[in-house]
N, C-alpha and C positions, 0 to 999 in steps of 0.2 A: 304238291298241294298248293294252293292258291290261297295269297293272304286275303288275310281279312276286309274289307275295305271301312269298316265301322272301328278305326283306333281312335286313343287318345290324341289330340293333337294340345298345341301350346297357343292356338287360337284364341280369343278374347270372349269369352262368354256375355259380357257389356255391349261389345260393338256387335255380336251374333244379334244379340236380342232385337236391339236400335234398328238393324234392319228387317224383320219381321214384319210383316203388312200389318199397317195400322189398326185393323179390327183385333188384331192379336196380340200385338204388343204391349199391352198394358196386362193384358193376362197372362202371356209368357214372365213378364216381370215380378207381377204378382205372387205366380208359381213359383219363381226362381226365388224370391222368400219364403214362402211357405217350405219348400223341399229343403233348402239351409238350416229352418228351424227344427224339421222333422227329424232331417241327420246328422244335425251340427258337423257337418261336413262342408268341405269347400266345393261348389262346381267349376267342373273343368270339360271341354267340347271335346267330341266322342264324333268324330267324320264331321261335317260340313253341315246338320241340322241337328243333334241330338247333344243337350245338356246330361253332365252323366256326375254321378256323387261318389266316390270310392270306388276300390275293382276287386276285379275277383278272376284268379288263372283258372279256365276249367278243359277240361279234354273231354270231348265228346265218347258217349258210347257207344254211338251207331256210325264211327267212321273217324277218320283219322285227323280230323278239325281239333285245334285246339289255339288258345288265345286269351288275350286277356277284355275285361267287360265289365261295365260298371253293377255296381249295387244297385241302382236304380236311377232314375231320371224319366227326362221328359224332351218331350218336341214340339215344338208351336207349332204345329198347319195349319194350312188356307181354310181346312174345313173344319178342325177341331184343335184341341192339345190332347197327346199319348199321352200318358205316365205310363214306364214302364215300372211294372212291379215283379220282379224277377225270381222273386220265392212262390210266385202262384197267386192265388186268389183262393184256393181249394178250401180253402181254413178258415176262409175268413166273410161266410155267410152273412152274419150279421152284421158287422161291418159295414158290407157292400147295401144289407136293406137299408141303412142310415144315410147314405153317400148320396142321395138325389137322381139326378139326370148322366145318366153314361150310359157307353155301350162296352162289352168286351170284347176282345179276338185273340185268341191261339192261349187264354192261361193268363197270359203278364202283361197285356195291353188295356188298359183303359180309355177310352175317348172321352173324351169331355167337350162339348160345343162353346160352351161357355164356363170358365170359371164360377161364377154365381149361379150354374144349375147343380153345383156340388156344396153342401154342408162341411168345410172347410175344417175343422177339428177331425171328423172322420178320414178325412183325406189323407191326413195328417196320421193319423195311428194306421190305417193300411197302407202308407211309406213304410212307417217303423216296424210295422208285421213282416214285411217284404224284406228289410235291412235284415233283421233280426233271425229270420229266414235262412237267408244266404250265409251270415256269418256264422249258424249252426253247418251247411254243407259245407261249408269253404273257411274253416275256422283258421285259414294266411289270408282272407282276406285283407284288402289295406284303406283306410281314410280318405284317402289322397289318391 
């Protein structure tokens, strides 16, 4: 079976940000507060582009994958920030009408263009829906 390429590494999540293209960077940084408040968790870098908040060991159903994966996080890109939300979205209807300007894909991906196209509180409880999610599937989850 072929590892993961998406681990946790001991990378500097400070100096990841700093180099982030400038259109981004202030809103990856911004985020990277917001998601700390959300999960009162510490961020720690998950492969070479992906902030990631707590983990969780899961075994795939459909095939013989297994490993470990954050609670949630995000990623600054050239063309938007992800937030991944890892418990779904399926739940959380009204939520998402409050949330502003995004797009979704596959479930637990959020895009966002801009930081200030999203209502910032709601962003904020569809983290914690997503945490709170995961730690119902995966109750070894860990903070850290």
């Amino acid at each position: 079976m072929a590892e993961l390429k998406t681990q946790k590494t001991k990378a500097s999540v400070a100096e990841f940000l700093s180099k982030v293209p400038e259109g981004m960077r202030a809103d990856g940084q911004a985020l990277l507060k917001l998601m700390r408040k959300a999960t009162g968790m510490k961020p720690a870098m998950w492969g070479t582009s992906m902030v990631g908040f707590g983990s969780f060991h899961y075994k795939s159903e459909r095939s013989a994958q297994e490993g470990d994966w954050p609670l949630t996080g995000f990623s600054p890109r050239k063309a938007n920030l992800t937030v991944y939300i890892m418990g779904g979205m399926h739940k959380e209807r009204e939520l998402l009408k409050k949330l502003g300007k995004y797009k979704l894909s596959g479930g637990s991906c959020v895009y966002i263009r801009k930081l200030s196209d999203v209502h910032a509180p709601t962003l904020i409880k569809l983290v914690q829906a997503g945490v709170k999610e995961m730690r119902k599937r995966y109750p070894d989850a860990r903070s850290s």
